[in-house]
PyMOL Python script that loads the backbone (N, CA, C, O; Angstrom):
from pymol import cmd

cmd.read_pdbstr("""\
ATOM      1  N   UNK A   1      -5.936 -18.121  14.691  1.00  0.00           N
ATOM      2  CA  UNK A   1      -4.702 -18.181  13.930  1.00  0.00           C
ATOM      3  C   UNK A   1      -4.229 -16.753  13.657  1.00  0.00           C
ATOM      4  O   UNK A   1      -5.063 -15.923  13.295  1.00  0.00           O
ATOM      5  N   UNK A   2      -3.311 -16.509  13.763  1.00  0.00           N
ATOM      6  CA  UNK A   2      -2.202 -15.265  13.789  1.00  0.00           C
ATOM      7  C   UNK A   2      -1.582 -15.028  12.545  1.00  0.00           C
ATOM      8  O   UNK A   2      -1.152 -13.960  12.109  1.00  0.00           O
ATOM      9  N   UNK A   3      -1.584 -16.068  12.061  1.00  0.00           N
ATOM     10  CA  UNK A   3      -0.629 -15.858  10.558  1.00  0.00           C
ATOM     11  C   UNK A   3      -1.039 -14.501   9.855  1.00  0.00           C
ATOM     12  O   UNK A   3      -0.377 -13.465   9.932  1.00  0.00           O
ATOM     13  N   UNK A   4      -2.073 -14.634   9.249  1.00  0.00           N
ATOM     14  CA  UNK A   4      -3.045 -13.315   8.186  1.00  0.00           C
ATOM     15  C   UNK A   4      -2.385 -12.128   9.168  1.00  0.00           C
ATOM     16  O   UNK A   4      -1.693 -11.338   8.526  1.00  0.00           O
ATOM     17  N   UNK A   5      -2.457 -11.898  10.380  1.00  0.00           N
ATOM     18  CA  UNK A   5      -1.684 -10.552  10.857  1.00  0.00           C
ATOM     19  C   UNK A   5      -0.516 -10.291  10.895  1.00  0.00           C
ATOM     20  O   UNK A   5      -0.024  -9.245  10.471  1.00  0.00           O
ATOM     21  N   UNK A   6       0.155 -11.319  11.468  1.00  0.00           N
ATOM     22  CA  UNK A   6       1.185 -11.318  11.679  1.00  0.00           C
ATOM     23  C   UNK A   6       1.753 -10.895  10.227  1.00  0.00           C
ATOM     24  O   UNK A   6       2.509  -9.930  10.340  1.00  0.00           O
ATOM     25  N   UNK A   7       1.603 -11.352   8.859  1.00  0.00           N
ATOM     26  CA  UNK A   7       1.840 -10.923   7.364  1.00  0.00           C
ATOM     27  C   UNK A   7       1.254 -10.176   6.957  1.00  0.00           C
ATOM     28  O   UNK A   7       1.405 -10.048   5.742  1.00  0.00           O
ATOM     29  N   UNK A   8       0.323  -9.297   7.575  1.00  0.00           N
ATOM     30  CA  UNK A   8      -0.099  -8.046   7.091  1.00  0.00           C
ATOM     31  C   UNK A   8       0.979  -7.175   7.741  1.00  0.00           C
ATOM     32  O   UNK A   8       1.552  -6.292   7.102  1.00  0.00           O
ATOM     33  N   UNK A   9       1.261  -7.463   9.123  1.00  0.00           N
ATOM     34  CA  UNK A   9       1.905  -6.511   9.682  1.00  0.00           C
ATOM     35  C   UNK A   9       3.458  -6.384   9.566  1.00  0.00           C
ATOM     36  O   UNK A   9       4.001  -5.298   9.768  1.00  0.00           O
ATOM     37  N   UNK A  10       4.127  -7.439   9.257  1.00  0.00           N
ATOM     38  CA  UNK A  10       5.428  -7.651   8.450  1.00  0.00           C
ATOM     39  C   UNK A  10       5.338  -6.835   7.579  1.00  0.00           C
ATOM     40  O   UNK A  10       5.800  -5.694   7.548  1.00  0.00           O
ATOM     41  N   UNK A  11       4.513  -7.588   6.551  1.00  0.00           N
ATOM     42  CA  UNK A  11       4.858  -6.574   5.325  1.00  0.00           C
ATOM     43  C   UNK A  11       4.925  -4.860   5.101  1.00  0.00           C
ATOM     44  O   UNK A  11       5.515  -4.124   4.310  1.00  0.00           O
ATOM     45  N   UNK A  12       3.945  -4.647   6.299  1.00  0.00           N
ATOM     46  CA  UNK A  12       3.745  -3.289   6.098  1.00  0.00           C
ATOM     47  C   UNK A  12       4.974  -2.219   6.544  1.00  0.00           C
ATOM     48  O   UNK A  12       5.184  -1.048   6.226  1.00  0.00           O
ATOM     49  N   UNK A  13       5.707  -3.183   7.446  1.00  0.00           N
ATOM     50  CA  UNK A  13       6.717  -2.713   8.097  1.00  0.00           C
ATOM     51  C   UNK A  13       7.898  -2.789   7.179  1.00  0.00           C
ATOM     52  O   UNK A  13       8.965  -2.326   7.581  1.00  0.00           O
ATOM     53  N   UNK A  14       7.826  -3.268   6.114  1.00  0.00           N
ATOM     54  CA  UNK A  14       8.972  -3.554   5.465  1.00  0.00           C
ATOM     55  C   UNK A  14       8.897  -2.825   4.372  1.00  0.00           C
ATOM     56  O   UNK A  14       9.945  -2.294   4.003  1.00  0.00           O
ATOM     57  N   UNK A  15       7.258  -2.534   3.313  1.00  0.00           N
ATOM     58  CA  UNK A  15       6.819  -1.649   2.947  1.00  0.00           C
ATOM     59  C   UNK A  15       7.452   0.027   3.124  1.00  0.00           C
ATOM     60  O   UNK A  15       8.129   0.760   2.402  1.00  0.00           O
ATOM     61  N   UNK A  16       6.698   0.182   4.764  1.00  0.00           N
ATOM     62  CA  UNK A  16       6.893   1.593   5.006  1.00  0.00           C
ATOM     63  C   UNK A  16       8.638   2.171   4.542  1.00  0.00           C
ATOM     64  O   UNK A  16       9.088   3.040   3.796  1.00  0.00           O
ATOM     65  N   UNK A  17       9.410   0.782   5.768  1.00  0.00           N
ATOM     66  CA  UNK A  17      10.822   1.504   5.843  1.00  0.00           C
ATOM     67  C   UNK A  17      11.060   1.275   4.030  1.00  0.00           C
ATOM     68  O   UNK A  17      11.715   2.121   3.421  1.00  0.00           O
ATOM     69  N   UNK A  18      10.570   0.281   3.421  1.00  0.00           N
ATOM     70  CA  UNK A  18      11.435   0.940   1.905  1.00  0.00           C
ATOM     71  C   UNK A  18      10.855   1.950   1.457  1.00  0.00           C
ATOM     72  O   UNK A  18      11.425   2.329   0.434  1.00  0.00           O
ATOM     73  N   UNK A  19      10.056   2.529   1.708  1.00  0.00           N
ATOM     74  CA  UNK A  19       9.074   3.967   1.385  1.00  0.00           C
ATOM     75  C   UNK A  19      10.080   5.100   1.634  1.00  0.00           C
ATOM     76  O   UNK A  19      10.659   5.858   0.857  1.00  0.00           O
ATOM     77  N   UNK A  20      10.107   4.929   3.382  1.00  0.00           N
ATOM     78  CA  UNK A  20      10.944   6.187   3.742  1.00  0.00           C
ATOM     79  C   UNK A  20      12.697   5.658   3.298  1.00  0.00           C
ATOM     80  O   UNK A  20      13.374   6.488   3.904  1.00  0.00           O
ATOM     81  N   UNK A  21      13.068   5.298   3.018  1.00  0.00           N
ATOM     82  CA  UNK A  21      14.230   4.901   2.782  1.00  0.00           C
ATOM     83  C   UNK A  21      14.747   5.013   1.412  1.00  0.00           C
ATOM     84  O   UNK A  21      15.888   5.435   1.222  1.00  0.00           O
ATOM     85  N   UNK A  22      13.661   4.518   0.050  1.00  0.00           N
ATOM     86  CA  UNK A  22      14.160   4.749  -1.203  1.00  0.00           C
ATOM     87  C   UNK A  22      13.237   5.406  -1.727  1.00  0.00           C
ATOM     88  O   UNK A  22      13.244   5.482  -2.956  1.00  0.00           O
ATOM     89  N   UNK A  23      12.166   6.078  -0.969  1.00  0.00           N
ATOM     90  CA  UNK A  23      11.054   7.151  -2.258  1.00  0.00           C
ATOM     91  C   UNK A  23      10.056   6.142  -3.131  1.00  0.00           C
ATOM     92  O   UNK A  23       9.217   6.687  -3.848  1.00  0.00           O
ATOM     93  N   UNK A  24      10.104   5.039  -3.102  1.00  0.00           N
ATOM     94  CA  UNK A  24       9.703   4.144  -4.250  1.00  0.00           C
ATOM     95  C   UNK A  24       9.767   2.138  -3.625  1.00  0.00           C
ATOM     96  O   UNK A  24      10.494   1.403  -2.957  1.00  0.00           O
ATOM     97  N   UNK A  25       8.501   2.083  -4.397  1.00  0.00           N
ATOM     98  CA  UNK A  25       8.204   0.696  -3.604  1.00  0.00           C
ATOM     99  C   UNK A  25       7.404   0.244  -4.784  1.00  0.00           C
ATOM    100  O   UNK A  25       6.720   0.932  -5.542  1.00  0.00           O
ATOM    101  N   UNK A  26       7.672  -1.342  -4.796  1.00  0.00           N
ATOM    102  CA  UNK A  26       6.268  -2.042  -5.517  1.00  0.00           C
ATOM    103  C   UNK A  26       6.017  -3.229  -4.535  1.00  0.00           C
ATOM    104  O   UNK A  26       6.676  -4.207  -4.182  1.00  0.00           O
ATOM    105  N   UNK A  27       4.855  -2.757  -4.262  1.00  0.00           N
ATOM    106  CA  UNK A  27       4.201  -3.413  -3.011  1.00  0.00           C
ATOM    107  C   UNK A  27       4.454  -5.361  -3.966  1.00  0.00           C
ATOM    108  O   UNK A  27       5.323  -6.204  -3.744  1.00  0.00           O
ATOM    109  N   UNK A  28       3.522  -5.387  -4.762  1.00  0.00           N
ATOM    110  CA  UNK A  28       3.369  -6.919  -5.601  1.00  0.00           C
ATOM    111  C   UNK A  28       5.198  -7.435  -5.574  1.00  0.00           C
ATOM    112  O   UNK A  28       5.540  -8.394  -4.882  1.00  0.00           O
ATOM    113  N   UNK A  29       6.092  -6.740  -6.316  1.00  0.00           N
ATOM    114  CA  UNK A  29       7.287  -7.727  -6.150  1.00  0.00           C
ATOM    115  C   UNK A  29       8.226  -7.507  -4.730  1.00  0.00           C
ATOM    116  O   UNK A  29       9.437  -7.718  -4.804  1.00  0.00           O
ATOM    117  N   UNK A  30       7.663  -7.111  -3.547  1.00  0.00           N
ATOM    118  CA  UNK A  30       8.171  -7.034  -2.336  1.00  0.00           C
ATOM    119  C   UNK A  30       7.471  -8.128  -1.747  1.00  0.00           C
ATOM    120  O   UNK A  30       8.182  -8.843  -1.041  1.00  0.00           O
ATOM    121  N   UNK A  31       5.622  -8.632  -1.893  1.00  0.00           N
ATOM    122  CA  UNK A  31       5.055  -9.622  -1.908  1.00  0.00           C
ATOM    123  C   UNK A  31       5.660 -10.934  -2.205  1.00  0.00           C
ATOM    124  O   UNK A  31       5.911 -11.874  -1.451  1.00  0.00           O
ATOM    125  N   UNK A  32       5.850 -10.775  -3.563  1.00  0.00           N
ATOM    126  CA  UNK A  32       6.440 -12.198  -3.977  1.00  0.00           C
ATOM    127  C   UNK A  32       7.727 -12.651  -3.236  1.00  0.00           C
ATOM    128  O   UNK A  32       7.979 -13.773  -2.797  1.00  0.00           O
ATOM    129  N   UNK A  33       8.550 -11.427  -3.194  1.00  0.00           N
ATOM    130  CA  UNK A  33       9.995 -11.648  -2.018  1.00  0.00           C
ATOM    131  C   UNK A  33      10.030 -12.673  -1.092  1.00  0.00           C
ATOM    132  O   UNK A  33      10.568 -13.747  -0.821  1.00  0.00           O
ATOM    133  N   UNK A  34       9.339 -11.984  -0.784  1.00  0.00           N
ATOM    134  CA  UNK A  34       8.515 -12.576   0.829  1.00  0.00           C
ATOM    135  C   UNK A  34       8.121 -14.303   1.367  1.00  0.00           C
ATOM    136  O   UNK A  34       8.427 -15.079   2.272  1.00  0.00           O
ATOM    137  N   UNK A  35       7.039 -14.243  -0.153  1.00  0.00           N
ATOM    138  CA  UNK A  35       6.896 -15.439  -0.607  1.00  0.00           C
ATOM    139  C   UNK A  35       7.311 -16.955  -0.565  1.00  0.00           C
ATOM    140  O   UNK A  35       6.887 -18.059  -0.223  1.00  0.00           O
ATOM    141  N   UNK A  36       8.465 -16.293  -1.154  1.00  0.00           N
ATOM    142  CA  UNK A  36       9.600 -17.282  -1.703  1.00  0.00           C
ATOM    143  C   UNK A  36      10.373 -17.877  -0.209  1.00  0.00           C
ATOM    144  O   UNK A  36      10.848 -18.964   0.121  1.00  0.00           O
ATOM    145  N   UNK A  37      10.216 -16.562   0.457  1.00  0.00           N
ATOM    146  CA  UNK A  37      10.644 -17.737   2.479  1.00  0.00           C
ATOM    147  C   UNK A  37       9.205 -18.258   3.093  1.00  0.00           C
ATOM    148  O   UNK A  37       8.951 -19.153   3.899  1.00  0.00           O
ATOM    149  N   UNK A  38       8.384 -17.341   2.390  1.00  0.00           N
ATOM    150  CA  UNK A  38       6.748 -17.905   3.578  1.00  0.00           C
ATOM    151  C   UNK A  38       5.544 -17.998   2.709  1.00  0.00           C
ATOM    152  O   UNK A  38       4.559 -17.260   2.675  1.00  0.00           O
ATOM    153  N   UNK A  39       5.778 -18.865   2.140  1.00  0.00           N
ATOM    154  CA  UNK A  39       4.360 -19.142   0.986  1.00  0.00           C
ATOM    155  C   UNK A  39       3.084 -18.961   1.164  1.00  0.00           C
ATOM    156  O   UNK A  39       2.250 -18.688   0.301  1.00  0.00           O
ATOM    157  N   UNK A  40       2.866 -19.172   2.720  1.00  0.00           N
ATOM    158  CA  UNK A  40       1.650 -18.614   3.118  1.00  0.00           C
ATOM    159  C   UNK A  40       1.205 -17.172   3.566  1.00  0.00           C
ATOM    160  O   UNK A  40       0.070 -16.867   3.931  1.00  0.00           O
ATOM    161  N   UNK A  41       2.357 -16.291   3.470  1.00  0.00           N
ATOM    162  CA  UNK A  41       1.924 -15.036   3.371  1.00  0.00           C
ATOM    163  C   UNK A  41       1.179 -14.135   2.863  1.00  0.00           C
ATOM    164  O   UNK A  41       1.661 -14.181   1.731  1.00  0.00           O
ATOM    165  N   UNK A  42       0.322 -13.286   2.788  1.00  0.00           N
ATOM    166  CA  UNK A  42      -0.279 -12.602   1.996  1.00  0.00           C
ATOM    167  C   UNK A  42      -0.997 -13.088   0.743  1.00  0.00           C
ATOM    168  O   UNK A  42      -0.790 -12.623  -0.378  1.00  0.00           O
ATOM    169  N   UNK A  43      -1.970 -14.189   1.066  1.00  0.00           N
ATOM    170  CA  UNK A  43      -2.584 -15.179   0.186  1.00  0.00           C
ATOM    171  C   UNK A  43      -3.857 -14.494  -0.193  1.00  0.00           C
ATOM    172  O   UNK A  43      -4.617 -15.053  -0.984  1.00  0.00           O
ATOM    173  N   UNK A  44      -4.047 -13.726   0.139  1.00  0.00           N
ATOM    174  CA  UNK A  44      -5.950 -12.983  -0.411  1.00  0.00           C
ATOM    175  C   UNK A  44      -5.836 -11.613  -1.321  1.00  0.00           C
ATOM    176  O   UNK A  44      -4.893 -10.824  -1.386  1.00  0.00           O
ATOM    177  N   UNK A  45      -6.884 -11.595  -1.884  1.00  0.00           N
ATOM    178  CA  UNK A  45      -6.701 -10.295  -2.595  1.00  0.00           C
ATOM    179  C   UNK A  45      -6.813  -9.032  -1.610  1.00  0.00           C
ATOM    180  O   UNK A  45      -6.039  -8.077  -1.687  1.00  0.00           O
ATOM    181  N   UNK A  46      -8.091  -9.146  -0.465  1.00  0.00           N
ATOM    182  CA  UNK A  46      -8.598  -8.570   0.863  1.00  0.00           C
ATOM    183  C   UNK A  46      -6.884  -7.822   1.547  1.00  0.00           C
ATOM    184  O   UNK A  46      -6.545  -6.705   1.938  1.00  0.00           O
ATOM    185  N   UNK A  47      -6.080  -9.358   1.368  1.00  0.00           N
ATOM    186  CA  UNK A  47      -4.554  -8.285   2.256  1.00  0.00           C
ATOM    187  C   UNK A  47      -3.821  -7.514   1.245  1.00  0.00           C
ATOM    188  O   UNK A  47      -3.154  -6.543   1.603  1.00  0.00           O
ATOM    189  N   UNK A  48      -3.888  -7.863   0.018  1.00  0.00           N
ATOM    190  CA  UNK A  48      -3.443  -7.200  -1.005  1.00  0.00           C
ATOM    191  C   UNK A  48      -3.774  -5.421  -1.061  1.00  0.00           C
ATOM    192  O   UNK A  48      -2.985  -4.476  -1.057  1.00  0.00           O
ATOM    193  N   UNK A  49      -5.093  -5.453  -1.106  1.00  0.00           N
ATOM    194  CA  UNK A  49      -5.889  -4.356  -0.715  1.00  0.00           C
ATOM    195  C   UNK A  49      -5.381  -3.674   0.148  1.00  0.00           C
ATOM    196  O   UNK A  49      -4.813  -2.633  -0.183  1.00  0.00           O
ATOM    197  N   UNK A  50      -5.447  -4.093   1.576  1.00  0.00           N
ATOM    198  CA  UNK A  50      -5.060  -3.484   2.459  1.00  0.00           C
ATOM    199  C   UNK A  50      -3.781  -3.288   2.848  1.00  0.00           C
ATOM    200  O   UNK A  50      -3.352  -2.795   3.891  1.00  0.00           O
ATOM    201  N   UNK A  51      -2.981  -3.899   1.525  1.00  0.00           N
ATOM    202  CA  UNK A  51      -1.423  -3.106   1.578  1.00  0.00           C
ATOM    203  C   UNK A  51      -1.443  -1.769   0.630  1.00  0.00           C
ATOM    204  O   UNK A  51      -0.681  -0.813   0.776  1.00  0.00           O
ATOM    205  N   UNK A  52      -2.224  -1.861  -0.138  1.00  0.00           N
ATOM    206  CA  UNK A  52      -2.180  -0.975  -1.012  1.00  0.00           C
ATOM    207  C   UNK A  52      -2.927   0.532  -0.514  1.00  0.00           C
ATOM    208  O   UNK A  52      -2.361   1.615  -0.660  1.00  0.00           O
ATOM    209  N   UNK A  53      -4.483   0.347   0.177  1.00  0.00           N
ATOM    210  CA  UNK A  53      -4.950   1.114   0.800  1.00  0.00           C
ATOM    211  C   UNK A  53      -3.764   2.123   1.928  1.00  0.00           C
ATOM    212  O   UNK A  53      -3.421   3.288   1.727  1.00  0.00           O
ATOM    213  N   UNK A  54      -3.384   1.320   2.972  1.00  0.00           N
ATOM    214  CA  UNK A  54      -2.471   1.601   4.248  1.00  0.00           C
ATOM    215  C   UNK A  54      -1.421   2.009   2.743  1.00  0.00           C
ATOM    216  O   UNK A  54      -2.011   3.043   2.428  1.00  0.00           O
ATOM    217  N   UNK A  55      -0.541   1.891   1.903  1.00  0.00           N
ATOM    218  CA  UNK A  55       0.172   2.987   1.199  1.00  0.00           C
ATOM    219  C   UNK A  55       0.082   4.280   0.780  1.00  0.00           C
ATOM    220  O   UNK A  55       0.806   5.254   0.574  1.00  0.00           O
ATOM    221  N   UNK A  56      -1.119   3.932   0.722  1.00  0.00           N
ATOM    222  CA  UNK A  56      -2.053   5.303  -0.552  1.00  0.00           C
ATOM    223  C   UNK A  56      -2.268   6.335   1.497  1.00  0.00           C
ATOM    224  O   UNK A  56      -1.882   7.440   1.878  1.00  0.00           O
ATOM    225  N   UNK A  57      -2.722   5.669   1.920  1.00  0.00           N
ATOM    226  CA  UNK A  57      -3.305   6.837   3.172  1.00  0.00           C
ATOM    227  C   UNK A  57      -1.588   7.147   3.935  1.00  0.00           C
ATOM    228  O   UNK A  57      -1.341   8.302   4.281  1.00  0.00           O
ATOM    229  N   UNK A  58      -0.893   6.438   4.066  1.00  0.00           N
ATOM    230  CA  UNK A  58       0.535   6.549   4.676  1.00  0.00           C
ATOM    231  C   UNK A  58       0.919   8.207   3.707  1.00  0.00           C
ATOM    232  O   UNK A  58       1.141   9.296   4.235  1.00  0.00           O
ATOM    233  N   UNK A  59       0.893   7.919   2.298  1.00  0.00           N
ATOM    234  CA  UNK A  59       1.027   8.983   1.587  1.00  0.00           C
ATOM    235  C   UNK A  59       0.666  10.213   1.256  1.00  0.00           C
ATOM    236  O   UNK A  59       1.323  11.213   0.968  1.00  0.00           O
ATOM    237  N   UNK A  60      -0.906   9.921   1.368  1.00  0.00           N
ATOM    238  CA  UNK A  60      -1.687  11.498   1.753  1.00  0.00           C
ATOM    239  C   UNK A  60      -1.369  11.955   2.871  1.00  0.00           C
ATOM    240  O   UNK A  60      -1.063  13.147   2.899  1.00  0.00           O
ATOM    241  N   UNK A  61      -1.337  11.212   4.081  1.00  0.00           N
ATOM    242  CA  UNK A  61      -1.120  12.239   5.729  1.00  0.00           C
ATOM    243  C   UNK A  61       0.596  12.544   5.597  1.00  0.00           C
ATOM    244  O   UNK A  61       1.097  13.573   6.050  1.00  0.00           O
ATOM    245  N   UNK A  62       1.341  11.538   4.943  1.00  0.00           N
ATOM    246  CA  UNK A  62       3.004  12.018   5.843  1.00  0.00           C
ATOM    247  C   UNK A  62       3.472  12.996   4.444  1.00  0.00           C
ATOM    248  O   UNK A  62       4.337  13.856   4.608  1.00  0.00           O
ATOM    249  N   UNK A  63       3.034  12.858   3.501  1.00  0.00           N
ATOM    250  CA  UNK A  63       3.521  14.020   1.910  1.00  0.00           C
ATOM    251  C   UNK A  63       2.360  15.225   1.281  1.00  0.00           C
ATOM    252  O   UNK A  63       2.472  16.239   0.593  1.00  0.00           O
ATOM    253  N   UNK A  64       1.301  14.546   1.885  1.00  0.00           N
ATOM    254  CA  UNK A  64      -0.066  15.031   0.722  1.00  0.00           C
ATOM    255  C   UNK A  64       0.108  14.976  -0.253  1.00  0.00           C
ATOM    256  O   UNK A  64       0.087  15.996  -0.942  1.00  0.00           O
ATOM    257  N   UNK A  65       0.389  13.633  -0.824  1.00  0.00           N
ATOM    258  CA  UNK A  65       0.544  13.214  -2.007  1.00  0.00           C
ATOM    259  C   UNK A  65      -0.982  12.087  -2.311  1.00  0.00           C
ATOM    260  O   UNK A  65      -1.721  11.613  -1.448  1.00  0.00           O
ATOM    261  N   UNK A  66      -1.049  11.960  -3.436  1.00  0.00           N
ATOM    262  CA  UNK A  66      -1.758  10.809  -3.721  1.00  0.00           C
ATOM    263  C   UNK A  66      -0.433  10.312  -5.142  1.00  0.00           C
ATOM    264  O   UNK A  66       0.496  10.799  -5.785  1.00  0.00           O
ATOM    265  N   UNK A  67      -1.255   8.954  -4.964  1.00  0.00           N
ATOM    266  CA  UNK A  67      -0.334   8.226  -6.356  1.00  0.00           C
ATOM    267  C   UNK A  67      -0.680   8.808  -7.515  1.00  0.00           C
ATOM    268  O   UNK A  67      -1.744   9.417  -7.405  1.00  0.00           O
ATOM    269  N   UNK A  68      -0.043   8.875  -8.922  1.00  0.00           N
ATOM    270  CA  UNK A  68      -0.485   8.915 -10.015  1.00  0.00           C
ATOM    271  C   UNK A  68      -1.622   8.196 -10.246  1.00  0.00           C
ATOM    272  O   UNK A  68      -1.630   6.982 -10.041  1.00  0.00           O
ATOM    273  N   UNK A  69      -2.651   8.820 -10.673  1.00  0.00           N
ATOM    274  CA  UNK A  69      -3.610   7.804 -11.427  1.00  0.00           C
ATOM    275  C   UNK A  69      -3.518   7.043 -12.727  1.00  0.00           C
ATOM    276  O   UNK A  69      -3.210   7.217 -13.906  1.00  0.00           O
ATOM    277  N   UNK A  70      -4.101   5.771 -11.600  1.00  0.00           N
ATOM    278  CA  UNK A  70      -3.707   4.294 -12.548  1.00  0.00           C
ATOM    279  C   UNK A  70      -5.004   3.433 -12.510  1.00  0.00           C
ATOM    280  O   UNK A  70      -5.870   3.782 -11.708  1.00  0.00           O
ATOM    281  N   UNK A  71      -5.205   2.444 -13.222  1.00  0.00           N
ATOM    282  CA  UNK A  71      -6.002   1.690 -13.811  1.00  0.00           C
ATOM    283  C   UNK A  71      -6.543   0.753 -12.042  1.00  0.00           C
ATOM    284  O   UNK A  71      -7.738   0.579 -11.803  1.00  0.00           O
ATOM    285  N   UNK A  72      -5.553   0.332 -11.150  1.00  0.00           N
ATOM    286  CA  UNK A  72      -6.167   0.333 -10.105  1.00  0.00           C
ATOM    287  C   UNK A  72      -7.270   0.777  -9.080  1.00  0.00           C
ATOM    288  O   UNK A  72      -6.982   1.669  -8.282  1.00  0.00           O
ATOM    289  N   UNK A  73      -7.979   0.453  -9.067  1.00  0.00           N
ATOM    290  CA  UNK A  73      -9.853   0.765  -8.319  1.00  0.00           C
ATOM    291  C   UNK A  73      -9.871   0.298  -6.759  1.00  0.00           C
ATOM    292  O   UNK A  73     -10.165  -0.876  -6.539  1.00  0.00           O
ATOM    293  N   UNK A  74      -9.651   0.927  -5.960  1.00  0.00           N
ATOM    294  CA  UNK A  74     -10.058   0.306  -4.521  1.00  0.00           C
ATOM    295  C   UNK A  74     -11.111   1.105  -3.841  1.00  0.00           C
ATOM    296  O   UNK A  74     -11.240   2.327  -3.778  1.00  0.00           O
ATOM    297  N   UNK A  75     -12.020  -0.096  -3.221  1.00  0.00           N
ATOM    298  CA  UNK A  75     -13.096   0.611  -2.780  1.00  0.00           C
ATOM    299  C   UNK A  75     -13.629   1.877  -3.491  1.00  0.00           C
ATOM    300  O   UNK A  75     -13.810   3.010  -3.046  1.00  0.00           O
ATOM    301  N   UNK A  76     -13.896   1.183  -5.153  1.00  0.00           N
ATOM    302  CA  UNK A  76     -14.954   2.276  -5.632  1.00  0.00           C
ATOM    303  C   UNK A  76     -13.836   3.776  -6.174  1.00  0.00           C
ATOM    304  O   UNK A  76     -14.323   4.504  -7.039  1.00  0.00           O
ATOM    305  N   UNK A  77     -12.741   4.051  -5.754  1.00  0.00           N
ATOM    306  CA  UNK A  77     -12.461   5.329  -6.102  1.00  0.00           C
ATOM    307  C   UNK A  77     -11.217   5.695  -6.818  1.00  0.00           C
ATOM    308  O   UNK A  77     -10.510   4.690  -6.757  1.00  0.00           O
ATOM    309  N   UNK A  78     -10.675   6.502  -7.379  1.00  0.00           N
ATOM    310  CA  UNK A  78      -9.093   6.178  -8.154  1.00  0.00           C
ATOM    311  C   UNK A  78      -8.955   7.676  -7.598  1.00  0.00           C
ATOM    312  O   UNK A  78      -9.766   8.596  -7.491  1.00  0.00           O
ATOM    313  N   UNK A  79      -7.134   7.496  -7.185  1.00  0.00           N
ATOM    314  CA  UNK A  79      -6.486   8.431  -6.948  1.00  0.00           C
ATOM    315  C   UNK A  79      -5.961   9.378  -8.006  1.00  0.00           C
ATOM    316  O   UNK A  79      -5.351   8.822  -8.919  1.00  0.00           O
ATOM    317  N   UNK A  80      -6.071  10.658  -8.069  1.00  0.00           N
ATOM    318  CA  UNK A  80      -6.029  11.591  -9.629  1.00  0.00           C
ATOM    319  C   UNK A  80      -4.824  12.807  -8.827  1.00  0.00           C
ATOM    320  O   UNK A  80      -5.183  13.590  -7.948  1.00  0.00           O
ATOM    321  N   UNK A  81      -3.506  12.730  -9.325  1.00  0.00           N
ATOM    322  CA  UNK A  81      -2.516  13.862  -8.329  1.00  0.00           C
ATOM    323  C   UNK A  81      -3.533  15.563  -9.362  1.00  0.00           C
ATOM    324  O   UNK A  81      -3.488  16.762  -9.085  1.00  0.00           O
ATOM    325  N   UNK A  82      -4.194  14.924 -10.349  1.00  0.00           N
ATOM    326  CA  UNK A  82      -4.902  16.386 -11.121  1.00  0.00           C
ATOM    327  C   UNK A  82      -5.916  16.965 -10.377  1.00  0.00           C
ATOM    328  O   UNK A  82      -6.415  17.935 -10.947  1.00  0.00           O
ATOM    329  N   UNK A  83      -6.527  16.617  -8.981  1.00  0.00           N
ATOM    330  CA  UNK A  83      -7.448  17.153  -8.184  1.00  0.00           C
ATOM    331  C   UNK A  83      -6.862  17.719  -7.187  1.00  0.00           C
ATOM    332  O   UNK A  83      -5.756  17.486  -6.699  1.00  0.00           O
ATOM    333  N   UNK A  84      -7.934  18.744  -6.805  1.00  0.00           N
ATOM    334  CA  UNK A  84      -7.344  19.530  -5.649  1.00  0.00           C
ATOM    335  C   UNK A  84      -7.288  18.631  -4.107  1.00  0.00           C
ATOM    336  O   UNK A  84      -8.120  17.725  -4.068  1.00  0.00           O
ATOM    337  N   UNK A  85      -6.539  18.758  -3.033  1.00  0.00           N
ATOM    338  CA  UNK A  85      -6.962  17.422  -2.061  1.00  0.00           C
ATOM    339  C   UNK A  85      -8.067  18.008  -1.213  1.00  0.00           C
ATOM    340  O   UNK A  85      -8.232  19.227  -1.241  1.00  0.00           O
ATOM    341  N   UNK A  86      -8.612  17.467  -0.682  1.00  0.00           N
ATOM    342  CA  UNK A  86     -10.116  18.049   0.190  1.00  0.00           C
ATOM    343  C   UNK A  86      -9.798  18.626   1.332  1.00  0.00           C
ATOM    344  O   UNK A  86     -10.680  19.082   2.060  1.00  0.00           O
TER     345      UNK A  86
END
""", "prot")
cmd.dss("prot")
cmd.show_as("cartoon", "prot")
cmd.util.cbc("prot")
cmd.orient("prot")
């Protein structure tokens, strides 16, 4: 079954261009958008993750930015813009 990719890879595409396009995105109510035409989209926390991950790394390589640090935890580590980048 194709679905789980096929809606990872939508979204991400729709993600990115509102990234480069308005500076600013919320991944969760671009999710729900979505939703509301394809209910079975993006149903796990696992793709959730990995929209959020693929943001955070899109952002360090194309700005060298990291996000503000926030109460969000993935894989163990929180993004701090107060550290130097490695």
């Amino acid at each position: 079954n194709g679905g789980p990719s096929c809606s990872i890879f939508c979204m991400s595409f729709i993600l990115l261009n509102q990234l480069n396009n308005e500076y600013s995105i919320d991944i969760f109510q671009r999710v729900r958008a979505l939703q509301r035409q394809r209910p079975a989209m993006i149903t796990s926390f696992a793709q959730y993750e990995y929209l959020y991950e693929m943001i955070f790394k899109y952002l360090d390589q194309s700005f060298n930015l990291l996000p503000v640090k926030s109460s969000l935890s993935l894989n163990n580590s929180i993004y701090d813009n107060d550290q130097e980048n490695p």
